[in-house]
C-alpha positions in Angstrom: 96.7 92.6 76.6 93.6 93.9 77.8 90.4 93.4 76.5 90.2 94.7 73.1 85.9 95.6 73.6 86.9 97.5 76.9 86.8 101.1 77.2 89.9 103.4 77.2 89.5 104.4 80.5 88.8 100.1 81.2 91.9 99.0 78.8 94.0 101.6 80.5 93.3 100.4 84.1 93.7 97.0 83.4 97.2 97.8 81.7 98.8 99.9 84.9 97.2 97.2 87.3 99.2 94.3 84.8 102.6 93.1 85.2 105.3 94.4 83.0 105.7 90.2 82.1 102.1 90.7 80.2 103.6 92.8 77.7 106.8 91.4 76.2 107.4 92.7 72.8 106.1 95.6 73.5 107.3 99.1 74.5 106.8 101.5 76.9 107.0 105.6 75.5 107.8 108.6 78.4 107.8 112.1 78.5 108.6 114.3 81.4 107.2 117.0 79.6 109.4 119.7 81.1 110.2 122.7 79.0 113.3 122.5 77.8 114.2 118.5 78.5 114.9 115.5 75.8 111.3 115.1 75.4 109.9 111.9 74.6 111.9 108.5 75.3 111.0 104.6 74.2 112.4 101.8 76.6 111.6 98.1 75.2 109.2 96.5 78.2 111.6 93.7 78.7 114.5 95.8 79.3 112.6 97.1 82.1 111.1 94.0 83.5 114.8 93.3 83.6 115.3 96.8 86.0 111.9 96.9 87.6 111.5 92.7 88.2 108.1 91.4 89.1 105.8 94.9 89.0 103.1 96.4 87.9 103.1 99.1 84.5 101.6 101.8 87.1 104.2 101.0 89.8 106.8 101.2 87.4 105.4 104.4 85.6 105.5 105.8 89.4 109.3 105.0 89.6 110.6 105.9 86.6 112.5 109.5 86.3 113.5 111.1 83.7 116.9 110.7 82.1 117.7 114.2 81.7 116.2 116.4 84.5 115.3 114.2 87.2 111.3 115.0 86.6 108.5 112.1 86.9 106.9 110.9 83.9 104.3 113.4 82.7 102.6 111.4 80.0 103.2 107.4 78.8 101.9 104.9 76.3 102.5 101.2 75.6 103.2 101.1 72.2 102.6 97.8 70.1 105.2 97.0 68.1 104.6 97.0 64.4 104.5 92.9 62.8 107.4 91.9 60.7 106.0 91.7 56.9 102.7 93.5 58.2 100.6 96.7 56.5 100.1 97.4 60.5 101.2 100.5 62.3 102.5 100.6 65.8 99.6 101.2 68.5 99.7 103.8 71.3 97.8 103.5 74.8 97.7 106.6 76.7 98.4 105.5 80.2 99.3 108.4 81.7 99.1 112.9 80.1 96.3 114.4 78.5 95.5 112.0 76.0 95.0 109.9 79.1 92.5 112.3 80.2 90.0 112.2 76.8 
């Protein structure tokens, strides 16, 4: 993952400029953010490195439409996946919306 010291705006560029392959065991969270739709939706990263094969987070954060209205994705994190055992909550990385924006 990207560095840990960088900033949000630098960890979030070097996640949509990385490969999807970076981040197995991960998962990727979307939200069209249309009134009225499913609202927010979490695909495992290597079910769509299996869909999406050989590109980048961004590229496939451009692709991606929404299940239920046909929309583009309106906000996105890459969640960690919380440790077996551990005290450790899942993380979220604003990639995309308006926590992206902070």
């Amino acid at each position: 993952m990207a560095a840990a010291n960088a900033s949000a705006r630098g960890q979030r560029v070097a996640i949509l400029a990385s490969r999807l392959t970076e981040f197995s065991g991960y998962y990727v969270a979307v939200d069209c953010q249309s009134e009225g739709c499913g609202g927010e939706r979490t695909f495992a990263v290597s079910d769509l490195e299996n869909f999406y094969r050989g590109q980048t987070v961004g590229r496939v954060l451009q692709r991606m439409r929404c299940l239920g209205c046909g929309g583009r994705v309106g906000a996105a994190w890459l969640v960690t996946g919380p440790v077996l055992g551990a005290r450790v909550r899942a993380r979220r990385v604003a990639l995309r919306g308006p926590e992206a924006r902070e």
